[in-house]
C-alpha positions, 0 to 999 in steps of 0.5 A: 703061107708055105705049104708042106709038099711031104710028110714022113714019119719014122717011129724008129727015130721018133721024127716027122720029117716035112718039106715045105714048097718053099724048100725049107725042110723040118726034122722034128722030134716027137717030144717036141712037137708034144710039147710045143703042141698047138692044142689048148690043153698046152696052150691054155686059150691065153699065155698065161694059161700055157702048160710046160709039159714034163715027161715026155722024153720017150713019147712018139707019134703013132699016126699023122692024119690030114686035115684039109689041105692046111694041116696034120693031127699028130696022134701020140702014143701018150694018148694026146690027140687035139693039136692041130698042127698048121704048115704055118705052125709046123714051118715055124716050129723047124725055124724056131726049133733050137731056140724054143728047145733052149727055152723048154729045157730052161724052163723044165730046169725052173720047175724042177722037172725033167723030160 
């Protein structure tokens, strides 16, 4: 499991910006991380359960706190509070970002939503 070696928050740019030990690094918006949250309000406790989050295209994050040495609780200014957010997720989150951001504005256009 890569391990986060920096966390940097720029509430100006909306960003959280992680490095990882393994050199790989993150630049990782606000609105998709509160989207993409691993909390079970997003993601339901199964698939079928999981929220598409609309909305949120002006959303920050106003705190990142530790949780032990494997994670971060990211605080949103939308008041969402309960995700916790593993390196492994984060790591994940950075890899995957253009391909889940596809799917997320797709699935916003299905819906009828916007950010």
């Amino acid at each position: 499991m890569p391990r986060a070696t920096e966390i940097r928050l720029s509430r100006a740019q909306r960003l959280l910006f992680v490095t990882f030990e393994d050199g790989a690094t993150a630049d990782l918006p606000a609105e998709y991380l509160r989207v993409e949250s691993p909390s079970a309000e997003v993601q339901g406790h199964q698939p079928s359960e999981r929220q598409l989050v609309a909305g949120k295209r002006l959303v920050n994050i106003t705190a990142v706190e530790p949780v032990g040495n494997y994670a971060v609780r990211l605080i949103f200014d939308d008041g969402h509070d309960t995700g916790i957010y593993s390196w492994e997720l984060l790591h994940r989150l950075g890899r995957e970002r253009d391909h889940r951001w596809r799917a997320y504005l797709q699935a916003l256009e299905r819906a009828g939503l916007s950010r």
